[in-house]
ROTORDREN-480701 format. One record per residue (C-alpha): x, y, z; residue number from 1. Coordinates in Angstrom, 2 decimals, padded with zeros to 5 digits. Example, Ala and Ser with C-alpha at 12.3 -4.5 7.8 and 13.67 -1.06 7.14 Angstrom:
2
px  py  pz  drenba
012.30  -004.50  007.80  1
013.67  -001.06  007.14  2
REM end
This chain:
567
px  py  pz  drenba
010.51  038.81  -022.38  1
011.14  042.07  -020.97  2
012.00  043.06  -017.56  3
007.54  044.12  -016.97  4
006.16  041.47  -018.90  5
007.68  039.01  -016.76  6
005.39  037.71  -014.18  7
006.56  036.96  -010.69  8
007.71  038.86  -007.45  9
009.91  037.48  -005.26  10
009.21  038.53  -001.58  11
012.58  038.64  000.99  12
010.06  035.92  002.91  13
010.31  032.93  000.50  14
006.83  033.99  -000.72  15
006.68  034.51  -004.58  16
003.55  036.51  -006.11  17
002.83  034.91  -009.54  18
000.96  037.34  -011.97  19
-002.23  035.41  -013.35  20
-002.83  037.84  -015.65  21
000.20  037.57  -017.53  22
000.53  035.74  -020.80  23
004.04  034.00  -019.05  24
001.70  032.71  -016.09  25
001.11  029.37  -017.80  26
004.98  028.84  -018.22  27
005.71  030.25  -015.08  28
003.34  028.53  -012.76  29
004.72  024.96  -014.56  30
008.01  025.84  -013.81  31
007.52  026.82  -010.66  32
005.36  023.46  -009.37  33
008.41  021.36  -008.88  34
009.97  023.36  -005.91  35
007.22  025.66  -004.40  36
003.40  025.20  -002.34  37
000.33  027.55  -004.02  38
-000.86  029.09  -000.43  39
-003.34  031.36  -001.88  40
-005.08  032.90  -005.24  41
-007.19  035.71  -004.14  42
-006.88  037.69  -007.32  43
-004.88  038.36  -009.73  44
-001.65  037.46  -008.11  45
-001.08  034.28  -006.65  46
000.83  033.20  -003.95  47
003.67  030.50  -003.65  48
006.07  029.46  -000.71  49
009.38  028.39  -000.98  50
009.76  025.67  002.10  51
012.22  022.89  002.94  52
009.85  020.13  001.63  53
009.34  021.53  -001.37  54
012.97  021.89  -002.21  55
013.83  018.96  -001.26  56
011.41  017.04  -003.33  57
012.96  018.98  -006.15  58
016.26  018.18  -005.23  59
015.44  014.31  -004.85  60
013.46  014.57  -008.63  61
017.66  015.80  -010.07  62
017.46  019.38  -009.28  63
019.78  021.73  -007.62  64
019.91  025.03  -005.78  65
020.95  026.26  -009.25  66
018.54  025.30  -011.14  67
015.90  026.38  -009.11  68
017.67  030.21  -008.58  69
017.88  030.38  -012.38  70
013.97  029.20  -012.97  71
013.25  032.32  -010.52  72
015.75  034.73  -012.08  73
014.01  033.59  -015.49  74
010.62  034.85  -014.42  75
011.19  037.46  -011.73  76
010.52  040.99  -012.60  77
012.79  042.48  -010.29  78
016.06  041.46  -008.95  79
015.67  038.08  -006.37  80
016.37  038.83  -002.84  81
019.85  037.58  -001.52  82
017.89  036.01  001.42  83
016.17  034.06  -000.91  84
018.91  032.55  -002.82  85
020.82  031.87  000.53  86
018.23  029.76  002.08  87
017.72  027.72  -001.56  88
021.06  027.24  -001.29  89
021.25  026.50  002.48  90
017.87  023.85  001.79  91
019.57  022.38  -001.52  92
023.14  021.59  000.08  93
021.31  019.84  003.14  94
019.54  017.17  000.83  95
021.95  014.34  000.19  96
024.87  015.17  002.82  97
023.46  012.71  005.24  98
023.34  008.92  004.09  99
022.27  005.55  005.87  100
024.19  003.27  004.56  101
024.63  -000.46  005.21  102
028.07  -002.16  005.75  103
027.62  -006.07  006.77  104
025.44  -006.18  009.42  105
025.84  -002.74  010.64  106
023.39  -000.01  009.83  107
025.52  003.18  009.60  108
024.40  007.13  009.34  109
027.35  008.95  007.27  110
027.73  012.50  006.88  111
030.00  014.76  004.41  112
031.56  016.74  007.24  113
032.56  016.50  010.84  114
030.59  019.99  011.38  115
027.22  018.32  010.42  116
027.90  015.02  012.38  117
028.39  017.19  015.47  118
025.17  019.13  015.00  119
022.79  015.84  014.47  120
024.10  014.41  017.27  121
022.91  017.17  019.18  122
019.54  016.83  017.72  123
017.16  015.53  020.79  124
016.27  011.69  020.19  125
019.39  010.92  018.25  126
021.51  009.70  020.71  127
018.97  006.74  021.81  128
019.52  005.70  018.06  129
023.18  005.64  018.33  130
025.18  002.41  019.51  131
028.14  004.02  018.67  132
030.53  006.72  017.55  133
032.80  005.06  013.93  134
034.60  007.92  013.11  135
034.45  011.53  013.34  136
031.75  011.48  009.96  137
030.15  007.76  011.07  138
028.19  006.29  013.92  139
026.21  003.13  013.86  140
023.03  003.03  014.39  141
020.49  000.52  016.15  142
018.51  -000.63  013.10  143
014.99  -000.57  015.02  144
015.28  002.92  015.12  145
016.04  003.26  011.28  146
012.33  004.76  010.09  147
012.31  007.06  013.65  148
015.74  007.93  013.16  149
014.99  009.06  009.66  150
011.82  010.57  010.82  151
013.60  013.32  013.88  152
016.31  014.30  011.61  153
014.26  015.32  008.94  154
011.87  017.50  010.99  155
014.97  018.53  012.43  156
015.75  020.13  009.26  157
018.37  017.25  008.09  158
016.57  014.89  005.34  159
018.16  011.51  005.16  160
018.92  009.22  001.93  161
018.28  006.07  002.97  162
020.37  003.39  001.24  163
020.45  000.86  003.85  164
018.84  -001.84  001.33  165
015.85  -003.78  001.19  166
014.88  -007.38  002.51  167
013.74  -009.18  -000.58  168
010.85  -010.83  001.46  169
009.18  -014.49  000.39  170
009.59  -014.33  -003.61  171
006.11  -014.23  -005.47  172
005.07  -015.78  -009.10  173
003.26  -012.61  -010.88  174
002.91  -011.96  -013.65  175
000.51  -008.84  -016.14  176
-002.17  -010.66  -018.44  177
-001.99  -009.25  -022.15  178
-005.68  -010.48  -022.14  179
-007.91  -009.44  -018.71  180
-010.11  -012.37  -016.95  181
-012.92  -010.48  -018.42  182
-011.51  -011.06  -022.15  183
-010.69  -007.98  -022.78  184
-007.01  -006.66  -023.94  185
-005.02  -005.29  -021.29  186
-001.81  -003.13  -021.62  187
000.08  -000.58  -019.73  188
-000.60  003.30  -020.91  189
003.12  005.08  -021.49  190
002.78  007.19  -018.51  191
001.97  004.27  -016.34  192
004.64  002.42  -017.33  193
006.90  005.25  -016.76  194
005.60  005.87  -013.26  195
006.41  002.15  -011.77  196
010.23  002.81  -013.35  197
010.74  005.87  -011.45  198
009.84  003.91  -008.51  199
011.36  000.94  -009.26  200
014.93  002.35  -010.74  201
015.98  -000.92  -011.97  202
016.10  -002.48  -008.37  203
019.01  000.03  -007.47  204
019.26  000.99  -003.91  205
018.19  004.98  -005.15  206
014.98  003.62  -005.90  207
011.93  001.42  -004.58  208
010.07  003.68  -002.24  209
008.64  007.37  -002.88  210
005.09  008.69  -004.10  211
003.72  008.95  -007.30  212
001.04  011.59  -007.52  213
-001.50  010.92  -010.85  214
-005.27  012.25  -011.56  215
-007.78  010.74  -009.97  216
-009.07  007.94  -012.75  217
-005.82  007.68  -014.67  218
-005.12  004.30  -013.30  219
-002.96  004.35  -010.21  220
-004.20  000.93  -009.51  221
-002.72  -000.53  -012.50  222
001.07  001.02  -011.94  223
001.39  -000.89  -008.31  224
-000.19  -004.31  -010.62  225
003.20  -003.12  -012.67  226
005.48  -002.24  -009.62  227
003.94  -005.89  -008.10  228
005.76  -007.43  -011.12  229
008.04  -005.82  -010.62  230
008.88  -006.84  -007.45  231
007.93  -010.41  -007.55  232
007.87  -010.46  -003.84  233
005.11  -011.04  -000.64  234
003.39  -007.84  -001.03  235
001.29  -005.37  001.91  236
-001.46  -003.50  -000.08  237
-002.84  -000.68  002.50  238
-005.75  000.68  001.38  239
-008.42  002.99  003.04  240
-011.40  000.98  003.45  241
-013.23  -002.33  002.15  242
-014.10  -001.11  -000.94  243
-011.02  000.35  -001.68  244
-009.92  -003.08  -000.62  245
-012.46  -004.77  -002.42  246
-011.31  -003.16  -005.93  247
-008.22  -003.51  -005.18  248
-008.80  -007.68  -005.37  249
-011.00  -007.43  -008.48  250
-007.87  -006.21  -010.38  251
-005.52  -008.13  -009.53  252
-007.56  -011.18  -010.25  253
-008.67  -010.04  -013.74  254
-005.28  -008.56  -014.80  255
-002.46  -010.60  -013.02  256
-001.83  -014.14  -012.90  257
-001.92  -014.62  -008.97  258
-004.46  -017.24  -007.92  259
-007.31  -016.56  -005.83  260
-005.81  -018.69  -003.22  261
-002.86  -016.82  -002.77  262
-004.86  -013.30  -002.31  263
-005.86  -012.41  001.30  264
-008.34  -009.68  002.85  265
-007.45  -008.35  006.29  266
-010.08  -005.78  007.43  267
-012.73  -005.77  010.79  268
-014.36  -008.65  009.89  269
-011.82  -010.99  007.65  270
-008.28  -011.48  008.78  271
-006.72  -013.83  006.02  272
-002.95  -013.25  005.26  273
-001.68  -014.83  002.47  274
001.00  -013.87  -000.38  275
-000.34  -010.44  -001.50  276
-002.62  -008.84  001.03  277
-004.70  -006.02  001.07  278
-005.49  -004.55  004.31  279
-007.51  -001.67  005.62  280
-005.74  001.34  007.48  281
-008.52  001.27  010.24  282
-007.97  -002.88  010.55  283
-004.02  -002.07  011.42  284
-004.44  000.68  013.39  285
-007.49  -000.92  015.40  286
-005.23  -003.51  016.08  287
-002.59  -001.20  017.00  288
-004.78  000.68  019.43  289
-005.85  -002.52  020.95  290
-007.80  -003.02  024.57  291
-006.59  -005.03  026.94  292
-009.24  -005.91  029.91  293
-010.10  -002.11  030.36  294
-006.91  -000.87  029.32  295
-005.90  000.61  026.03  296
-002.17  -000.99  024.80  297
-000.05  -000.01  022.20  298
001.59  -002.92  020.11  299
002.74  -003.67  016.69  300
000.26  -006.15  014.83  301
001.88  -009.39  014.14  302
000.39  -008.87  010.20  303
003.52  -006.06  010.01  304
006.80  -008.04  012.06  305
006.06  -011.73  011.46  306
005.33  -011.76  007.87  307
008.51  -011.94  005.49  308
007.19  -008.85  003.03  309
008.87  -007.60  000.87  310
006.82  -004.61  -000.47  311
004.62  -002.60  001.11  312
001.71  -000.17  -001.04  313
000.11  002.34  000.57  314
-003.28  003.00  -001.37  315
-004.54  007.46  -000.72  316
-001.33  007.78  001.27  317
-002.57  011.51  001.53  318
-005.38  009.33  004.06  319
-002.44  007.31  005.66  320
-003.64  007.94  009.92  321
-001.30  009.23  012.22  322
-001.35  005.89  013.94  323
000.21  004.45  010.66  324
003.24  006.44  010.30  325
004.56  004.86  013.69  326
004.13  001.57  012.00  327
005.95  002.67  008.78  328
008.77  003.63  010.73  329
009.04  -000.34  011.63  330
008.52  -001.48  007.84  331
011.48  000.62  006.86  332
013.30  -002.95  005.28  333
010.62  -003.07  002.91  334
010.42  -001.20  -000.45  335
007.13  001.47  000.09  336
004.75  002.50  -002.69  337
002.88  005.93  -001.88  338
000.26  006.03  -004.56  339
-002.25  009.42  -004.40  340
-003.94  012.06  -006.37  341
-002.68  014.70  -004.17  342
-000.33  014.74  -001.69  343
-001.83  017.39  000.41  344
-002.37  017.01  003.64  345
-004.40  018.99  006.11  346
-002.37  017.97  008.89  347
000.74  019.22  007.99  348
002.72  015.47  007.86  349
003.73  016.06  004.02  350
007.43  016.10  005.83  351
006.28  011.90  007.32  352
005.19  011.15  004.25  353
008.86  012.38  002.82  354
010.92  010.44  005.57  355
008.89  007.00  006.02  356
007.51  006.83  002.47  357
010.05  008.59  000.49  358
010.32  011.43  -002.00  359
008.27  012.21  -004.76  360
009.01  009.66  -008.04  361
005.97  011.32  -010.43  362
003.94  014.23  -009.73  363
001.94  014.50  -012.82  364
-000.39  017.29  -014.22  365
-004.01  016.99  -014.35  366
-004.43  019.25  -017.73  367
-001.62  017.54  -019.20  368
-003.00  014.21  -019.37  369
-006.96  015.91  -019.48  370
-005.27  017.49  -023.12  371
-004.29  013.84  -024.04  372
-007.40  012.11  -023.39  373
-006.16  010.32  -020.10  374
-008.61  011.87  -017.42  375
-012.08  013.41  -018.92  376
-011.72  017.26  -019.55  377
-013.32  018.91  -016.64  378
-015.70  021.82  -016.27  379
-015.51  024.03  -012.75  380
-018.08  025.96  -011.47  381
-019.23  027.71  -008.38  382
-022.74  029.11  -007.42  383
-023.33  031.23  -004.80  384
-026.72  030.13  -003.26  385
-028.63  033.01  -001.25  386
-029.47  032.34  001.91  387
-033.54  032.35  003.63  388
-033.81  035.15  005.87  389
-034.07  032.67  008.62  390
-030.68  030.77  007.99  391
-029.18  034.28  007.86  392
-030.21  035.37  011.25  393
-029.67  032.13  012.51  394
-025.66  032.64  010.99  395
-025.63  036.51  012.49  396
-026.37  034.87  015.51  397
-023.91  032.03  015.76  398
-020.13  031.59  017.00  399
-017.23  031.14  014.32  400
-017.70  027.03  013.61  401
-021.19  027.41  014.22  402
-021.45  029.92  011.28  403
-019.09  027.43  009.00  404
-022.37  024.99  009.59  405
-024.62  027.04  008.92  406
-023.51  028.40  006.11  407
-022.76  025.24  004.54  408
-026.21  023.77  005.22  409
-028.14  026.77  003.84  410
-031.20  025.05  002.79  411
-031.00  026.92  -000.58  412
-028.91  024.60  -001.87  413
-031.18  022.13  -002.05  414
-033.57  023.32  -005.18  415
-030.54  024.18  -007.06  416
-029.19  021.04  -006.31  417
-032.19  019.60  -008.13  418
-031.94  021.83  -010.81  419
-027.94  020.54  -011.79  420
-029.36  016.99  -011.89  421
-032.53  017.98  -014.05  422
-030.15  020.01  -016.17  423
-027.85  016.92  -016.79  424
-030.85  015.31  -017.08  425
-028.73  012.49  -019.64  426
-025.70  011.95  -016.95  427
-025.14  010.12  -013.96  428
-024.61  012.28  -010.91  429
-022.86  012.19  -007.42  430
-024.10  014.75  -004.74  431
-021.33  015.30  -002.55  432
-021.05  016.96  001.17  433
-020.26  016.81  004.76  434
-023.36  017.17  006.75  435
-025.27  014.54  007.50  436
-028.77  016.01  008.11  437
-028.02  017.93  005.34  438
-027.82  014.92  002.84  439
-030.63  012.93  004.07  440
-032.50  016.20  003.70  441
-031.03  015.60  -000.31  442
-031.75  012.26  -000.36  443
-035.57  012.43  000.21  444
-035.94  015.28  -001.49  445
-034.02  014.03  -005.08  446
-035.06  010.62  -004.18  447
-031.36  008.96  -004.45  448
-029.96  006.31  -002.32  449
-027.64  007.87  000.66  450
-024.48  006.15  001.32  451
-022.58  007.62  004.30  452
-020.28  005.98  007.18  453
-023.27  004.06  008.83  454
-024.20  002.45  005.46  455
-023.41  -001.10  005.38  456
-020.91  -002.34  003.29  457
-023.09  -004.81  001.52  458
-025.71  -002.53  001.14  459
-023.15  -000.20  -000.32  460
-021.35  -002.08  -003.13  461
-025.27  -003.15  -003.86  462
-025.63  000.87  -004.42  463
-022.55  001.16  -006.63  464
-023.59  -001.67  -008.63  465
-027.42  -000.22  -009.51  466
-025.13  003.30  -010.23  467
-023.13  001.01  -012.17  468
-025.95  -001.18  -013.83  469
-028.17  002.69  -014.77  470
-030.74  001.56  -012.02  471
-029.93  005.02  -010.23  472
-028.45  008.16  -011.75  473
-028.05  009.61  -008.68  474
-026.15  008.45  -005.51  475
-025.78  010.71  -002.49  476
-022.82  010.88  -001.03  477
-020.88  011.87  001.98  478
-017.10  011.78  002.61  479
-017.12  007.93  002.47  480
-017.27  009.00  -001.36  481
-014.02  011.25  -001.63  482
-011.86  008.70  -003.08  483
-011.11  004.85  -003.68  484
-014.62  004.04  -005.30  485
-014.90  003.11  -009.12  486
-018.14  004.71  -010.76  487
-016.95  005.57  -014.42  488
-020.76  005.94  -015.31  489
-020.52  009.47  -012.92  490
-019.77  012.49  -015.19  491
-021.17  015.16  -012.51  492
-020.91  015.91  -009.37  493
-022.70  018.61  -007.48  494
-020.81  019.37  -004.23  495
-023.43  021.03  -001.26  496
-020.57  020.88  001.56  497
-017.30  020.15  002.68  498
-014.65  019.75  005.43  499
-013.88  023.60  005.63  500
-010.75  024.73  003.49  501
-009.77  021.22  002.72  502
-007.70  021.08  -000.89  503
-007.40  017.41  -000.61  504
-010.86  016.66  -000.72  505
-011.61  019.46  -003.54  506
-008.80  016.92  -005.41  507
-010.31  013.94  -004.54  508
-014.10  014.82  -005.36  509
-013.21  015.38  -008.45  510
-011.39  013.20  -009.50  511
-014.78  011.21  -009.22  512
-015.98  011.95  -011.91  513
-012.62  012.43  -014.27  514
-012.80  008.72  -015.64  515
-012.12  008.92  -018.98  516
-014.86  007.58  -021.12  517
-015.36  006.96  -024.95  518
-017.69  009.97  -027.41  519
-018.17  012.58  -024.96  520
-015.01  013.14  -022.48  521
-016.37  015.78  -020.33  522
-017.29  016.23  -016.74  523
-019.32  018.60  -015.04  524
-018.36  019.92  -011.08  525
-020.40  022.01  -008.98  526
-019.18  024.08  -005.81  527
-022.91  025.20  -004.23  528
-021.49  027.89  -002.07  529
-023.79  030.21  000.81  530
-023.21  033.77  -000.53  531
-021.82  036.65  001.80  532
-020.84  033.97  004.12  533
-017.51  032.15  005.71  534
-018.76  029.41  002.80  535
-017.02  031.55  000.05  536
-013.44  031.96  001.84  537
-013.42  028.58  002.39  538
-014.29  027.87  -000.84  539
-011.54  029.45  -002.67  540
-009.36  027.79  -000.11  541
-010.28  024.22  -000.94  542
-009.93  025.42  -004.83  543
-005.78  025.96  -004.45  544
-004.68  022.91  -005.51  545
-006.85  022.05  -008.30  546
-006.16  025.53  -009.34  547
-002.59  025.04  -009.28  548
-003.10  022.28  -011.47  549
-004.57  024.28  -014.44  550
-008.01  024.15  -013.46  551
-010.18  027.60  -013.49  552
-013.57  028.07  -011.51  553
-016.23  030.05  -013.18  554
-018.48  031.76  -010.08  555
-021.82  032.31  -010.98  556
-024.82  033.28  -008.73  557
-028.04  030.65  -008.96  558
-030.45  032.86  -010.70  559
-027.64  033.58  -013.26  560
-026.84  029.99  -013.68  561
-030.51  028.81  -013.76  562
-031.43  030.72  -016.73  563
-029.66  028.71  -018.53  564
-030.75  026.02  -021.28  565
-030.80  022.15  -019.78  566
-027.60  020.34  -021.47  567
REM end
């Protein structure tokens, strides 16, 4: 390609403008994925950052400062900034200089030169980790302090490979069914299979813990069942709630050979721990947040030091609390599983994720597997709703947040909401948003059950069953809905609200409905967004990840859309 056809700018401040426009931008933008964050898209050109993370992710997945200054020479229309290619360089060479290593009984932190030894040692909590000085390249290090150890120097700017070793923890008889409880034949898809080996590397010390990032509905469940085989060890499943939990049991019971009796549930109201179990992130960190007489305490629940695990899955770690990363740091003997459709965060611990989970193993694309037949193929579109005169002098009137809420609950939404389920009149929908006056409002006006935080959970799986069953076509949902729940039937969802400029939960919503299902592989998602309002900017923030995943959002306004034949 020629010098102007190429598509990308790179800015002297890591940021690098990627033509959309241009017939490369496809190429480009895949290339580009590996080692740099979409920030924004508001036209033609959109934005990518170069950071630390996202260098070092690349690095850790075989690439090299090299690499990545060639991908950018390959695409950039004018000549890359020398600032630029210092700093890759700078971020590249830092990845994989510093080492914990094990040698006995001694934990040790190794460096490749004095220079950088001297520098970490300097770094403010390190010393408290350090029982003492080896040589001028080696100290050892007090072993408690492994995960926070691991978890200062890398915000410090000095990401550690950690090949300390793993405890094998209590071994485990598991084994894959070729044939499911439920009779039906059961085998691993290629990708899946693929996935657990990154993770697992053969057992080798440069393996068993990272993330893998897959669609929403291509299976993650099934690759830890794999990496559980794997492992053949006493196994923590973390998951984000009881349903979550609750699925979590049904496969391993229908696709693994582990008895019933050896399966435990630890969540508020069940506290069983037996060979494999699956616990809820608000069960450990209730019980690390515990109350003592009228006193909070902080403690360590005995579920995470006095059982002999020996891997450790972490179910949405995108959801993991903050609580939980300070327990991580203490499981740092165990092999970790990240599993996730996104590994956005909203709060900015991506770099946590990095140092107590580990690097990305698999990050892979939505369209990809959508093209092979993996994840249904999935249709994006936003309407802007109008809002009643009222609800617009009401948002003239209000403060910043105030006109977020507003916005989002424009009353509009409601009839047009209707109007998407009529139209889809032969699917099964999910109505999806963050306001909880807002969707009982929905609810009695669609007549769908409402499942939101207060719901019960037997009332709710009851719910998912009828969805299940075709009792309802409709469920309302709010974010108790964004991930972990298993309705295949849902090939729609219509979203009226959401948690301001959150990418994660665009992800996660849907990936509710990306199942992949036999005839008719397509899925329908809605954006209802408040015209002329803050709803629009935050919409097309909440859009960057799925767009940087392929996806495209056609923006409509209602009447436009409504004139439309029903499907």
């Amino acid at each position: 390609m020629t010098e102007i056809e190429k598509p990308l700018i790179v800015q002297s401040h890591r940021e690098l403008l990627l033509d959309s426009t241009s017939e490369h931008y496809q190429a480009c933008r895949d290339a580009m994925q590996s080692f740099s964050e979409l920030v924004r898209c508001p036209g033609d050109y959109h934005t990518y950052q170069l950071t630390p993370l996202s260098v070092w992710n690349a690095c850790s997945a075989g690439a090299t400062s090299s690499s990545i200054v060639n991908t950018l020479n390959e695409y950039a229309r004018y000549a890359i900034p020398p600032s630029v290619t210092n700093v890759v360089n700078e971020w590249s060479e830092r990845y994989g200089r510093i080492h914990l290593v094990r040698e006995g009984e001694r934990l040790l932190l190794r460096t490749h030169d004095n220079l950088m030894m001297r520098e970490i040692l300097f770094v403010p909590q390190v010393s408290e980790a350090v029982w003492s000085q080896v040589d001028a390249r080696t100290v050892e290090v007090n072993p408690q302090f492994r995960g926070t150890l691991k978890l200062t120097l890398v915000h410090a700017g000095y990401p550690v490979i950690d090949e300390a070793g793993y405890t094998e923890g209590a071994p485990l008889e598991i084994d894959l069914r070729t044939t499911t409880a439920r009779g039906k034949t059961f085998k691993l898809r290629e990708y899946q299979e693929l996935a657990a080996a990154r993770f697992w590397a053969e057992g080798k010390l440069t393996g068993g813990c990272g993330v893998l990032s897959l669609p929403c509905g291509s299976g993650k469940t099934i690759i830890g069942l794999r990496v559980l085989q794997l492992a053949r060890t006493r196994t923590l499943i973390i998951a984000p709630g009881v349903a979550s939990a609750r699925q979590w049991q049904a496969e391993i019971l229908d696709k693994t050979t582990l008895p019933p009796e050896d399966l435990g549930e630890y969540s508020g109201d069940i506290k069983q721990i037996r060979p494999v179990t699956i616990a809820t992130y608000h069960a450990l960190t209730a019980a690390y947040r515990a109350v003592d007489g009228d006193k909070s305490v902080i403690n360590t629940p005995a579920i995470l030091t006095g059982e002999p695990w020996g891997l450790v899955i972490y179910d949405e770690v995108h959801m993991l609390p903050a609580p939980m990363f300070r327990l991580s740091a203490e499981l740092q003997s165990c092999r970790r599983l990240g599993l996730t459709g996104t590994l956005v965060r909203e709060d900015g611990k991506e770099l946590d994720v990095f140092s107590l989970i580990g690097p990305g193993r698999m990050d892979a694309a939505w369209k990809q597997m959508e093209a092979e037949g993996w994840i249904a193929s999935a249709e994006c579109t936003e309407i802007r709703v109008p809002m009643p005169q009222t609800q617009s002098e009401l948002y003239a009137s209000a403060n910043k947040r105030n006109r977020f809420n507003v916005a989002a609950c424009n009353p509009a939404k409601v009839p047009v909401a209707k109007y998407l389920i009529d139209r889809h009149s032969q699917r099964s929908c999910l109505v999806m948003g963050q306001d909880l006056d807002q969707l009982a409002d929905l609810s009695h006006a669609i007549g769908a059950p409402l499942i939101d935080g207060r719901t019960p959970n037997k009332v709710r799986d009851k719910y998912y069953n009828e969805f299940r069953n075709g009792k309802h076509r409709v469920l309302v949902l709010s974010r108790v809905g964004n991930s972990a729940i298993d309705l295949p039937e849902a090939s729609v969802a219509i979203q009226v609200s959401g948690m301001f400029g959150s990418r994660q939960e665009e992800a996660q919503r849907l990936g509710r409905i990306l199942r992949p299902r036999p005839g008719d592989n397509q899925a329908f998602f809605y954006s209802l967004v408040s015209e002329d309002t803050a709803d629009v900017e935050f919409a097309a923030k909440r859009q960057l990840f799925l767009i940087e995943q392929g996806y495209r959002y056609t923006v409509k306004h209602w009447h436009e859309f409504m004139e439309q034949q029903p499907i």
